[in-house]
C-alpha positions as CSV (number, residue, x, y, z in Angstrom):
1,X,0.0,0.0,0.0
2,X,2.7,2.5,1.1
3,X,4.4,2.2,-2.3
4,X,1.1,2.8,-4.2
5,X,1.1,5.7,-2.5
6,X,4.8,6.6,-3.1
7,X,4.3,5.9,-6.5
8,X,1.1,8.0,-7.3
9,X,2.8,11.0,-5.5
10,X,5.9,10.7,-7.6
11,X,3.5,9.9,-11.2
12,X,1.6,13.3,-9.8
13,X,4.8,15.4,-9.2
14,X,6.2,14.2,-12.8
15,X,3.3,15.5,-14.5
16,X,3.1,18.9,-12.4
17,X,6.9,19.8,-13.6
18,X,5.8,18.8,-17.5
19,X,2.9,21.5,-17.1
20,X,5.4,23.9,-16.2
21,X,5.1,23.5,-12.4
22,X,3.0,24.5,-9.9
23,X,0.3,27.6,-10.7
24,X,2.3,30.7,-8.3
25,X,-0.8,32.7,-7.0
26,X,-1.8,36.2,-8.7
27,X,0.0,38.5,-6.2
28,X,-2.5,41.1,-6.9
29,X,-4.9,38.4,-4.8
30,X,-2.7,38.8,-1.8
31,X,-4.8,39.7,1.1
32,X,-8.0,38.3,-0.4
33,X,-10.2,36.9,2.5
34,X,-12.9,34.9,0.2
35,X,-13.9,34.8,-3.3
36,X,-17.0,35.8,-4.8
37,X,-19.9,32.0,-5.8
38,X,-21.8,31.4,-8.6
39,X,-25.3,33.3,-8.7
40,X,-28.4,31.2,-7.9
41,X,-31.8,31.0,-9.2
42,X,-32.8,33.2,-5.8
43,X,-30.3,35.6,-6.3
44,X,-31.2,39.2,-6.2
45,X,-29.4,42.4,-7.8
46,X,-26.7,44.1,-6.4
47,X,-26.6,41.2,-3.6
48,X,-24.0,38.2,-4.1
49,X,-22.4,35.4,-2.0
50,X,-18.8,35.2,-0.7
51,X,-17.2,32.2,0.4
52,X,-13.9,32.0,3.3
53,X,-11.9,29.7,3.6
54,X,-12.0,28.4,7.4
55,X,-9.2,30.7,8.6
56,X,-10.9,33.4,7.4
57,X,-13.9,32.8,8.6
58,X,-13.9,36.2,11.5
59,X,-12.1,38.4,9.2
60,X,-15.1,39.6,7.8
61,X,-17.5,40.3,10.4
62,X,-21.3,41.9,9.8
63,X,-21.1,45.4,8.7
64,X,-17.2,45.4,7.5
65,X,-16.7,46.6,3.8
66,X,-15.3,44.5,1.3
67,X,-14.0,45.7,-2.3
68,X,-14.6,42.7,-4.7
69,X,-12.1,43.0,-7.8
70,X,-13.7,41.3,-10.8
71,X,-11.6,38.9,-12.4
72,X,-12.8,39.4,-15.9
73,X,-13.5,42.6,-16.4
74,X,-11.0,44.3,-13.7
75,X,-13.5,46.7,-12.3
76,X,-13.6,47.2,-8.6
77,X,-17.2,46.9,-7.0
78,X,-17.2,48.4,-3.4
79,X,-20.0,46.4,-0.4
80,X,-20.7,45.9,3.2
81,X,-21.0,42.6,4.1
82,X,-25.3,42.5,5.2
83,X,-25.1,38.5,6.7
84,X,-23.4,36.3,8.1
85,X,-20.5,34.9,8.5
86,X,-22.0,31.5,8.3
87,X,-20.1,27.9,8.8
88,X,-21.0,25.6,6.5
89,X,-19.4,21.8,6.3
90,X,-17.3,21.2,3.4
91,X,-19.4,18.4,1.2
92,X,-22.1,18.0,3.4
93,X,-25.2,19.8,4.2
94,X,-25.2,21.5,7.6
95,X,-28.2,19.5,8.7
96,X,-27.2,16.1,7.3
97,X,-28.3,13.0,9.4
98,X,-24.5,12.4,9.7
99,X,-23.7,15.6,11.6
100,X,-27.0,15.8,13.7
101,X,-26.2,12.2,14.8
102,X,-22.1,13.1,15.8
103,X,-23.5,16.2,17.8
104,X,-26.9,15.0,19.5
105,X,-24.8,12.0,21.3
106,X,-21.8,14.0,21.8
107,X,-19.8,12.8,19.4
108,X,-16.1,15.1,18.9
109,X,-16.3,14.6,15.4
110,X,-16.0,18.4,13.6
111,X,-16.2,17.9,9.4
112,X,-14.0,20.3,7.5
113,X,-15.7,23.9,7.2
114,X,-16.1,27.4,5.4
115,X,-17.4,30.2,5.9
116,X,-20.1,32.1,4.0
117,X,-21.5,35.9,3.8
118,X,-23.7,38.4,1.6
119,X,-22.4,41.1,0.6
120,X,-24.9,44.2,-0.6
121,X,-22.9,46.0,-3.6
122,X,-22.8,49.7,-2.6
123,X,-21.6,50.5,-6.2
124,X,-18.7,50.5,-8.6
125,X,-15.5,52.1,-7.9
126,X,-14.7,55.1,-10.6
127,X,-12.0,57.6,-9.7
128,X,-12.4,58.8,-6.1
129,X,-16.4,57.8,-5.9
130,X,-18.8,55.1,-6.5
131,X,-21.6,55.1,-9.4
132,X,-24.2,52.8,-9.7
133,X,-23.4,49.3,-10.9
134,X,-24.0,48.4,-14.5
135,X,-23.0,44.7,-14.0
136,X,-21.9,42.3,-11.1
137,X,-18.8,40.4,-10.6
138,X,-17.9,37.4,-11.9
139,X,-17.9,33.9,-9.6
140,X,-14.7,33.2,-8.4
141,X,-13.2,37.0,-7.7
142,X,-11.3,38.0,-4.8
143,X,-12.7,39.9,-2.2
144,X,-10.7,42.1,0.0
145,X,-11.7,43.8,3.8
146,X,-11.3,47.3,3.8
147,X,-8.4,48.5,6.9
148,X,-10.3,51.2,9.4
149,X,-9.0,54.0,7.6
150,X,-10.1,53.4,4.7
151,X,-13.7,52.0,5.7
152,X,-13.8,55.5,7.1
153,X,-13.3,57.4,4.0
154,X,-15.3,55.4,2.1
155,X,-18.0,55.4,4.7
156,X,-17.6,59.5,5.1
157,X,-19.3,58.9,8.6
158,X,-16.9,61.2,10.5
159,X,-17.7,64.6,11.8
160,X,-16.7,66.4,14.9
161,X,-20.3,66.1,16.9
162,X,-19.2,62.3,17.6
163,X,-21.8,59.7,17.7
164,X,-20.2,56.3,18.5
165,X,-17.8,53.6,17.0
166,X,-19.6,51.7,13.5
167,X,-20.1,48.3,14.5
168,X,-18.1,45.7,12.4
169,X,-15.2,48.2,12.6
170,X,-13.3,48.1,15.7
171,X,-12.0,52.0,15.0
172,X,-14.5,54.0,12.6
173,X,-16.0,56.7,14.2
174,X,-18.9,57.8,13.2
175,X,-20.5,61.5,13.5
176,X,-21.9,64.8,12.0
177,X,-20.1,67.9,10.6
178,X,-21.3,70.7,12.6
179,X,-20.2,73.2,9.5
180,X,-22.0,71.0,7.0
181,X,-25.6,72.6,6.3
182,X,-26.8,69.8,4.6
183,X,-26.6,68.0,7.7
184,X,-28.2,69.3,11.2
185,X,-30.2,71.9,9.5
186,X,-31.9,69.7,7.7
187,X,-33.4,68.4,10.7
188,X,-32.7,65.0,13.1
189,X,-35.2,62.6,14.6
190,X,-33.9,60.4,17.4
191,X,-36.0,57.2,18.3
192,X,-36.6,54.2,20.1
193,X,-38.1,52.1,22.7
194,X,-37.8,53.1,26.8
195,X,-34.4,51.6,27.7
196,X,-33.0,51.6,24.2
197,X,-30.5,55.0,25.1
198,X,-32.3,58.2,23.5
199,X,-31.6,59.7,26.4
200,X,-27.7,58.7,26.4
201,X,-27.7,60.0,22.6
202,X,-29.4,63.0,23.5
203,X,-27.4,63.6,26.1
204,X,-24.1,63.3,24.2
205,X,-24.8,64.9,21.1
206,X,-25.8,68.1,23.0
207,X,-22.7,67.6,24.8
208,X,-20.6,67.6,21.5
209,X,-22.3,70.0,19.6
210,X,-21.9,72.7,22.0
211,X,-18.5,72.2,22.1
212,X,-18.3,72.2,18.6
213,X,-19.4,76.2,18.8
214,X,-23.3,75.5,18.5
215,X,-25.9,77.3,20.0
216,X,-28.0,74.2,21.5
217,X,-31.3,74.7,23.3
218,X,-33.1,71.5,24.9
219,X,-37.0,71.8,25.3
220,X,-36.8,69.1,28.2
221,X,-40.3,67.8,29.3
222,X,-39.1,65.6,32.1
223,X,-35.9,67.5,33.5
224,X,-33.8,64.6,32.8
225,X,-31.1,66.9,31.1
226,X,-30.8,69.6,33.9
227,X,-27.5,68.1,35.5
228,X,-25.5,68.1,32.3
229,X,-22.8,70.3,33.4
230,X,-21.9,67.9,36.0
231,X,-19.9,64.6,35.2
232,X,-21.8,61.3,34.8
233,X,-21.7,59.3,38.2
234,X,-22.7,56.4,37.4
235,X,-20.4,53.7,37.9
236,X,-21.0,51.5,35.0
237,X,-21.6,55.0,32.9
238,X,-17.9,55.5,34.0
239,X,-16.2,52.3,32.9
240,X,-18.0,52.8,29.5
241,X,-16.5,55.6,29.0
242,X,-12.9,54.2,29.8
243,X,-13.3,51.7,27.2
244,X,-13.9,54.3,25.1
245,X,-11.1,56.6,26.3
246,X,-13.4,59.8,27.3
247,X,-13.4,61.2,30.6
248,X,-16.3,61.9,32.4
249,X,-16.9,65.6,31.8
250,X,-20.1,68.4,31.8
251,X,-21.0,71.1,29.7
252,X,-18.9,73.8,31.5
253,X,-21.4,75.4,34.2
254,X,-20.5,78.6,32.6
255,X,-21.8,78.0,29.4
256,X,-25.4,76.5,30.4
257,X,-28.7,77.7,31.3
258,X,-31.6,76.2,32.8
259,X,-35.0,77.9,32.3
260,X,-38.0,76.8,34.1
261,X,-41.6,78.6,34.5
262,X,-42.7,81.1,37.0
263,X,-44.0,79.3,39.8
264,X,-42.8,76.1,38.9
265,X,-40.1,73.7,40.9
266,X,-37.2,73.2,38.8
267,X,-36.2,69.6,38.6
268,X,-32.4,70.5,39.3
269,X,-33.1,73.6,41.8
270,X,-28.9,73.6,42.3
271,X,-28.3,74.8,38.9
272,X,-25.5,77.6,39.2
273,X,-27.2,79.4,36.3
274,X,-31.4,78.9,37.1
275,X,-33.7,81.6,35.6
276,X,-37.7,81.7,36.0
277,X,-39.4,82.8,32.6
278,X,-42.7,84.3,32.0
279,X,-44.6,83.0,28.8
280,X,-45.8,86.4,27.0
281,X,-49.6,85.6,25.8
282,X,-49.2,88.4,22.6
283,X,-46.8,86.1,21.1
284,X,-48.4,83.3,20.7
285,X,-50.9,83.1,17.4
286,X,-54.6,82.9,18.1
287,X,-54.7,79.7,16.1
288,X,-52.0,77.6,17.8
289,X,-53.8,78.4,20.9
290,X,-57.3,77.1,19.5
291,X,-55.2,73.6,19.0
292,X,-54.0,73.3,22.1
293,X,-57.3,74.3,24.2
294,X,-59.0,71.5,22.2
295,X,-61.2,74.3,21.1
296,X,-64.4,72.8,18.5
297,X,-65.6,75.1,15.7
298,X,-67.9,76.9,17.6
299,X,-65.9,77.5,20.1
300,X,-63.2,78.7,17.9
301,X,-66.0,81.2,16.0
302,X,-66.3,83.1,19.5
303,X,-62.1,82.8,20.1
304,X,-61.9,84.8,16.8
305,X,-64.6,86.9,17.1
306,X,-63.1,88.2,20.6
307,X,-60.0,88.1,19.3
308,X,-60.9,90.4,16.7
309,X,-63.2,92.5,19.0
310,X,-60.2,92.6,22.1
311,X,-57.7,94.0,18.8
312,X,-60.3,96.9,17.9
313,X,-60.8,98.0,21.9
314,X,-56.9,98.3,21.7
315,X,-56.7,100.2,19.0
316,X,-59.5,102.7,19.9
317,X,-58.1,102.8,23.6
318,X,-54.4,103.4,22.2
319,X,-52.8,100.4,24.0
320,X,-51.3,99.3,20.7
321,X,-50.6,100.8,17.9
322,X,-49.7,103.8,20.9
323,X,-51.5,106.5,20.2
324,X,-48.7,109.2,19.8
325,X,-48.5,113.4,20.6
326,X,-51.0,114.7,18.4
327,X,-53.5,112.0,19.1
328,X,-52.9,109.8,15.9
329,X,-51.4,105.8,16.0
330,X,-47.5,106.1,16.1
331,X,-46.3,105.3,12.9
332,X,-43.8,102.5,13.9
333,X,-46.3,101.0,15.6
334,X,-48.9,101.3,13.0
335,X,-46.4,99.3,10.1
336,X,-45.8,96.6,13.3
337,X,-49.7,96.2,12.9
338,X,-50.3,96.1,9.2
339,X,-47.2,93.5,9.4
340,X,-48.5,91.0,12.3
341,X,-49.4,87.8,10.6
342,X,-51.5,85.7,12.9
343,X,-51.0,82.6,12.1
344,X,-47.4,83.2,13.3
345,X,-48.0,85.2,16.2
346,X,-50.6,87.6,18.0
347,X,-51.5,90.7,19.0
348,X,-48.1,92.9,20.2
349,X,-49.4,93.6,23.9
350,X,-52.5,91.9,24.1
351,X,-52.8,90.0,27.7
352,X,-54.3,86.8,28.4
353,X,-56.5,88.8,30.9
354,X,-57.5,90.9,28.2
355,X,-58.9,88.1,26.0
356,X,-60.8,87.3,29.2
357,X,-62.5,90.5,30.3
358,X,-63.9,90.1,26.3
359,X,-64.8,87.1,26.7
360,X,-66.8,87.7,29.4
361,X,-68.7,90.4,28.4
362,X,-69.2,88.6,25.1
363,X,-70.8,86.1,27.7
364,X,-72.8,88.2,29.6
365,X,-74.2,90.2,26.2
366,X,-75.3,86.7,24.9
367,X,-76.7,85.7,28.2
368,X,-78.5,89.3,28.8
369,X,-76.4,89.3,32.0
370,X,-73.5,91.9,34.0
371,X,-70.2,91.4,33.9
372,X,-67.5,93.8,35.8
373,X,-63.7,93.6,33.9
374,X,-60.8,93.1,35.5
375,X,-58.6,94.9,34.2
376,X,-59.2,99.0,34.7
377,X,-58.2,100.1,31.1
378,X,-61.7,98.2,30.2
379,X,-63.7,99.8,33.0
380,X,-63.4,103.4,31.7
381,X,-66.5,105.0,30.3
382,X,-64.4,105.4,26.8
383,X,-64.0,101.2,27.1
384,X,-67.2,100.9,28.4
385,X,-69.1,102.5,25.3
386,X,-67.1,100.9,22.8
387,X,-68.1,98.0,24.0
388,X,-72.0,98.7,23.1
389,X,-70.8,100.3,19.7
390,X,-69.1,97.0,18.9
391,X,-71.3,94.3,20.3
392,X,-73.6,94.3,17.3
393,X,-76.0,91.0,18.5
394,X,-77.0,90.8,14.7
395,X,-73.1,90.0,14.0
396,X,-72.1,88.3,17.4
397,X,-72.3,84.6,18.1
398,X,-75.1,84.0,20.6
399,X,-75.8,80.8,22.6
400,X,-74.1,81.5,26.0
401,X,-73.2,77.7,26.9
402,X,-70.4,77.7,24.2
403,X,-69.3,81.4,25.3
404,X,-69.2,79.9,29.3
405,X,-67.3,76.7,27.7
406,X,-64.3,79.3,26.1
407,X,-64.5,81.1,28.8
408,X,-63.7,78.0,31.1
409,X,-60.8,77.0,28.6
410,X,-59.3,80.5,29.0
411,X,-59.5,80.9,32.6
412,X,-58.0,77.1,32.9
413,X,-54.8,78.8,31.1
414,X,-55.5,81.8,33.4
415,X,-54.8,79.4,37.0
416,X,-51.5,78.6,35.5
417,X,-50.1,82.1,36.3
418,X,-47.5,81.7,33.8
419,X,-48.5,84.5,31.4
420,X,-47.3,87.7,31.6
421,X,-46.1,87.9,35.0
422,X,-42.6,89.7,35.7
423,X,-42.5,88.7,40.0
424,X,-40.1,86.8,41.8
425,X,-37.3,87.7,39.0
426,X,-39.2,85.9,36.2
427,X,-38.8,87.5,32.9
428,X,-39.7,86.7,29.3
429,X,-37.3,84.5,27.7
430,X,-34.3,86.8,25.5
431,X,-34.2,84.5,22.3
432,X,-31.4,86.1,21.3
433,X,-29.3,84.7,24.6
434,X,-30.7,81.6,23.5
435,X,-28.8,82.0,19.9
436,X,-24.9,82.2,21.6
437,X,-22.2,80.1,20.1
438,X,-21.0,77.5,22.4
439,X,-23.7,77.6,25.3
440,X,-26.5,75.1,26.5
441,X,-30.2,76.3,27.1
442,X,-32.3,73.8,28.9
443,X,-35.8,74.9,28.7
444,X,-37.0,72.5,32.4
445,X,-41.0,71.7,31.1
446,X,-40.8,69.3,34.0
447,X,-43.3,70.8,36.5
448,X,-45.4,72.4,33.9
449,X,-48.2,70.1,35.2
450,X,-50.3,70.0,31.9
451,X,-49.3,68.8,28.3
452,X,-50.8,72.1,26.7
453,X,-49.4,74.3,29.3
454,X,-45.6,72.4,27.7
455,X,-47.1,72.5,24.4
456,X,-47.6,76.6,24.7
457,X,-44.2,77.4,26.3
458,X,-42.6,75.1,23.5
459,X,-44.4,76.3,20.6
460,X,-43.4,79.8,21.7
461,X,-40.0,79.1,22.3
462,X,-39.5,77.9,19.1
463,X,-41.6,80.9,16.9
464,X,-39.1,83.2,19.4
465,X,-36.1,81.4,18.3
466,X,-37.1,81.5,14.6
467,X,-38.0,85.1,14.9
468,X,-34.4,85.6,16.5
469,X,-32.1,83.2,14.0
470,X,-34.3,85.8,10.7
471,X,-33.3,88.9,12.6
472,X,-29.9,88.0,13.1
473,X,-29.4,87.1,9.6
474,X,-31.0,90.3,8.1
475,X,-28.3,92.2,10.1
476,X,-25.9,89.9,8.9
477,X,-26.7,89.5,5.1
478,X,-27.3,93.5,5.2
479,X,-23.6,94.1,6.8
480,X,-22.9,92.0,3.9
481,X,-23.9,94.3,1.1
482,X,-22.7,97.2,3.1
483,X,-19.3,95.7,2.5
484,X,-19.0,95.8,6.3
485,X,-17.3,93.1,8.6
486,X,-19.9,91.1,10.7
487,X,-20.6,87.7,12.5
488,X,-22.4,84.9,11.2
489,X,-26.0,84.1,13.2
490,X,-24.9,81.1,15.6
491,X,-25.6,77.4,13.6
492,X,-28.7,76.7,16.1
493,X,-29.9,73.0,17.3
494,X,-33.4,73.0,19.0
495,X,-34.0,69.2,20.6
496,X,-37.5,68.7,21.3
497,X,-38.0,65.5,24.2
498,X,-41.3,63.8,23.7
499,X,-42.0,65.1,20.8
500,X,-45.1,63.1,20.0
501,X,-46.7,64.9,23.0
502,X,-46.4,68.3,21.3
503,X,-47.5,67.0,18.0
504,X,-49.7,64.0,18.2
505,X,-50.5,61.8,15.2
506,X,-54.0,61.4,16.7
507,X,-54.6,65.4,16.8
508,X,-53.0,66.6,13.6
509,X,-56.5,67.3,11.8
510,X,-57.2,69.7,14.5
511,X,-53.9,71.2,15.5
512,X,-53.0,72.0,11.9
513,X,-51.8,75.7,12.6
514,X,-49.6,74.5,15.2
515,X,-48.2,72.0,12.8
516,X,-48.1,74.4,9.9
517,X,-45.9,77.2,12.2
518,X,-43.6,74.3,13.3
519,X,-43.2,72.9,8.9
520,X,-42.8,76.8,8.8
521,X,-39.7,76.8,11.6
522,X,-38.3,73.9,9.8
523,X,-38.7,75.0,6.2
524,X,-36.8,78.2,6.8
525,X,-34.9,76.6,9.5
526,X,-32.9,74.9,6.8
527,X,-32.1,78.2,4.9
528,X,-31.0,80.1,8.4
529,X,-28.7,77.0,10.2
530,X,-31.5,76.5,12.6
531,X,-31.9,72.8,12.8
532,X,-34.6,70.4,14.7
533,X,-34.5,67.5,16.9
534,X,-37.4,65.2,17.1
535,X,-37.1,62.5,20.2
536,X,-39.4,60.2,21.3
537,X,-40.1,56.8,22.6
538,X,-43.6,56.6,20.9
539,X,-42.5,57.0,16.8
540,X,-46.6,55.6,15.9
541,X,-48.1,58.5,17.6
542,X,-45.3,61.2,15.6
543,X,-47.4,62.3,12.1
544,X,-46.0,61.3,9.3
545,X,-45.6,64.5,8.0
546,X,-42.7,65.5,11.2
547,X,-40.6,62.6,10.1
548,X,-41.1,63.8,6.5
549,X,-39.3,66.7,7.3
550,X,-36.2,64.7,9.3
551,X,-33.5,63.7,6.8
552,X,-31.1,62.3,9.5
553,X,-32.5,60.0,11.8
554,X,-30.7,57.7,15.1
555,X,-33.0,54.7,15.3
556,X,-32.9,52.7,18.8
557,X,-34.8,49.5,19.3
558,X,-38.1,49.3,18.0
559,X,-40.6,46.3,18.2
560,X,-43.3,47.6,16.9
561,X,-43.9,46.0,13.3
562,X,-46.4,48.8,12.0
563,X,-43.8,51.6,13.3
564,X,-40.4,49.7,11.3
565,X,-42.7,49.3,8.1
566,X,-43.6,53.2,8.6
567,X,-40.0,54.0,8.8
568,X,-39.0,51.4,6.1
569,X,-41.1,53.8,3.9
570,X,-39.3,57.0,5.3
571,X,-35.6,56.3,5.6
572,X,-33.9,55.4,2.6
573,X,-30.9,53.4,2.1
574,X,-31.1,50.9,5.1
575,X,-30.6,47.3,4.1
576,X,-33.3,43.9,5.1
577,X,-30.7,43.0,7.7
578,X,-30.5,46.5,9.5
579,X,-34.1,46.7,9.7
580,X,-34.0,43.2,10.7
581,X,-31.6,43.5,13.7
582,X,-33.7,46.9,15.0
583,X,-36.2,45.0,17.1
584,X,-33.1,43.1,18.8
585,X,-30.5,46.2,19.3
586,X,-28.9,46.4,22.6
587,X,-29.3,49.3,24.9
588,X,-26.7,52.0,23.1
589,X,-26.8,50.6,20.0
590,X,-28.5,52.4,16.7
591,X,-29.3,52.2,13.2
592,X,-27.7,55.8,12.1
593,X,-28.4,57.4,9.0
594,X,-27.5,61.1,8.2
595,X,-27.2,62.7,4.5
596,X,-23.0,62.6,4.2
597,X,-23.2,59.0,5.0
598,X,-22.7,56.8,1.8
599,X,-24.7,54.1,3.6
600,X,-27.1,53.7,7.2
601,X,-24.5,52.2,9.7
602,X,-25.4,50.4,12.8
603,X,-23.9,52.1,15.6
604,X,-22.2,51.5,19.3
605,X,-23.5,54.7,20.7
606,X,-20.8,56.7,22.8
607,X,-21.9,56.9,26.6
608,X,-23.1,60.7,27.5
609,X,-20.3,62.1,29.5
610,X,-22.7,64.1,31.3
611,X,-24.7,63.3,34.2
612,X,-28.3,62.6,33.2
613,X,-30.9,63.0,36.1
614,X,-32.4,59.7,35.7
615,X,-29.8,57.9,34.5
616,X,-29.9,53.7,35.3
């Protein structure tokens, strides 16, 4: 037998040297972890199958990027590899009786094995860039795994508001470009389940935009992000970050603000920096406040109509436009008035108490009854018979129930005490602190004790901020044509917690103006580097037409089939096996997509340096 053996060996080797010897390998196949099979009657486009030899078999893990170099044609076709690796027995089916006999009684028997994984084709390399693929490579074509570095510039994840490390590449960072408008202007939705670490994101990206010269303000419903100018405590939060190399560290107390409403507790009442704000009722439009009442159509009739009657008293009375020396309007004031567009904003001075004291004598006309103001400018004679002149009954709404019913919607915004009120060293809100380079405003909603008393204070806060972002660029674009030197308006990130609270799916039929004035924010946010951030645990009850205006978007874990088939339909790019993986991620991980990516990556979130309030 041995010399059988000997002989066939030496017969074998004789004929190897007449061929010329043994094949040397193409060096330009050096490196190559797999090679590209043959395409099956189930294959799809721009999807094929790469097989590893068993050494090979971790060297390209889920997510990595592979460049697959076409042995006929010698283009170069650049992918991410979208499953596996899988083991498969060499010869043998992975399920064959053989090997399900071996392992079910213990057997040590392990069959010779490869590896196997799909690779989606991101597209054709041509010059520095990729173009869509006109034609796939052929079977048996080396496939190569992309180094860190240049996974990162193919990727073009980076940016210098950091998000975390891409998974399936142990050293790719992935964030935004704070300087790039096409990016956090154009408006950022971060969700997920409870648990899944929206807060932690949150938290850190409002960390690293600030110091990456933003001007961030937080609308924070639950005061979780008062305490981020501290340094997270948390033990575990700690080590995480040591793995990570980042040391525990606040946004500098200097350069963040908390706000909170008058009369309200603060959820962090140490803050070095605390300031009680006043909401000012003339600011907000008539029509954003008919949503959020929950006012029906006739109630709304008898809103406007009072509206409309409380604007006229003004005028005539000369609360606003002023009435100037020689009796007549003041002309500033007067082009301030022709100029007021209300479904933007109200009446310049016109008082919540004011609205009220119409109101009621709009009640007690329709209910033939008395009615003594409140306020004295509306007890004067003057007020007094303007009032008759006005109140035509042929003209006015009758039916006194549905005046009592506004009325009791009014005066429920009345017990807040948070309009107008300038005690206890509350002030209005100075949008234009709010718009400074570098600094941290945390509007604490917290205590507001009602969802439309949150809704009010952050629909005004962001008409106030849009009002100040336009201003600040007129001066800017007008220094501009002067050929004078001046400052850029701040690049502006507002992060709205909870949003689906403030704009609810099930409401947006009748809250259309306050949707409309926050499309309007956004629309002209893109133009004036005033971007929004949309978080929220419940993505179903967001409308469709809020995540029609995101283009980036930080997706946590999500179970909800109806809500990942929503989103399938709204983010682009994302491939079967991200979507897949969503309902499964781990607590800090994330599906990330953001317009300078070249491809959705799934993401190891960075833990927040900061100390969050309510933090596991």
């Amino acid at each position: 037998m041995p010399d059988i053996v000997t002989d066939v060996a030496a017969e074998l080797a004789d004929e190897i040297a007449a061929a010329g010897g043994m094949v040397a390998p193409d060096p330009a196949d050096a490196g190559a972890v797999g090679r590209t099979m043959f395409d099956l009657p189930g294959s799809t486009d721009l999807a094929v199958t790469v097989l590893l030899p068993n050494a090979n078999l971790h060297q390209a893990p889920s997510q990595s990027l592979v460049r697959i170099r076409c042995k006929r044609s010698e283009k170069t076709y650049l992918g991410v590899v979208s499953a596996g690796p899988y083991a498969e027995p060499d010869g043998l089916k992975g399920d064959s009786p053989l090997l399900v006999a071996v392992s079910t009684h213990g057997g040590g028997y392990l069959p010779p094995y490869h590896g196997r994984v799909q690779v989606t084709i991101l597209g054709e390399e041509v010059g520095d860039g990729l173009v869509p693929p006109r034609f796939r490579p052929v079977p048996n074509s080396p496939v190569f795994v992309l180094d860190a570095a240049e996974s990162g510039k193919v990727l073009k994840c980076g940016g210098d508001v950091r998000l975390g490390l891409a998974v399936g590449h142990e050293a790719v960072e992935v964030g935004a470009p704070s300087g790039v408008k096409a990016v956090f202007p154009r408006h950022t939705a971060v969700l997920g389940t409870t648990g899944g670490g929206k807060s932690n994101t949150v938290a850190g990206l409002v960390k690293r935009a600030t110091d990456a010269g933003m001007a961030v303000v937080l609308l924070d419903v639950e005061g979780e992000y008062t305490h981020l100018h501290e340094p997270a405590a948390e033990a575990k939060m700690r080590q995480a970050l040591a793995d990570r190399g980042v040391a525990p560290a606040g946004v500098p107390a200097d350069r963040m603000t908390v706000y909170h409403l008058v009369g309200r507790d603060a959820a962090n009442p140490k803050h070095p920096d605390l300031r009680p704000f006043s909401l000012q009722f003339a600011r907000l439009s008539p029509y954003a406040v008919m949503d959020i009442i929950g006012a029906n159509d006739a109630q709304q009739e008898r809103y406007l109509f009072a509206y409309d009657l409380c604007k006229r008293l003004m005028r005539k009375l000369g609360m606003f436009p002023a009435a100037g020396a020689d009796g007549k309007p003041d002309p500033k004031q007067e082009r301030i008035a022709e100029r007021v567009d209300e479904f933007e904003r109200g009446w310049p001075r016109m008082k919540l108490s004011h609205l009220l004291d119409v109101v009621g004598v709009c009640k007690a006309k329709a209910a033939k009854a008395e009615f003594e103001p409140y306020n004295e400018v509306f007890k004067t004679a003057e007020a007094r018979q303007l009032v008759k002149e006005f109140l035509d009954p042929k003209q006015m709404p009758l039916i006194p129930s549905s005046w009592g019913k506004l009325n009791s919607l009014l005066w429920r915004l009345n017990r807040l005490k948070v309009f107008d009120r300038h005690g206890a060293g509350a002030r209005f809100i100075g949008y234009q602190d709010l718009l400074t380079p570098g600094v941290l405003s945390v509007v604490d909603l917290s205590d507001a004790g009602m969802t439309e008393l949150s809704n009010l204070a952050i629909a005004d806060t962001l008409r106030g901020i849009q009002e100040a972002q336009e201003a600040a660029y007129r001066v800017y674009e007008k220094a501009k044509a002067a050929g004078r030197a001046a400052f850029a308006p701040p690049r502006t990130l507002v992060v709205i917690e909870e949003a689906h609270e403030f704009l609810s799916d099930e409401r947006v039929d009748k809250m259309g103006a306050l949707f409309e004035q926050v499309a309007r924010a956004a629309k002209r946010g893109r133009k004036r580097w005033l971007g929004l951030c949309f978080v929220t645990q419940l993505p179903a009850h967001l409308p469709k037409q809020v995540l029609g205006l995101c283009n980036s978007f930080v997706l946590h874990k999500l179970t909800d089939p109806q809500v990942v088939a929503t989103l399938r339909r709204t983010v682009g790019g994302v491939d079967d096996g991200l979507w897949d993986r969503l309902p499964d991620l781990a607590p800090g991980q994330a599906v990330a997509s953001f317009p300078h990516f070249t491809r959705p990556l799934l993401v190891s979130v960075d833990p927040a340096p900061g100390k969050l309030r309510m933090a596991d």
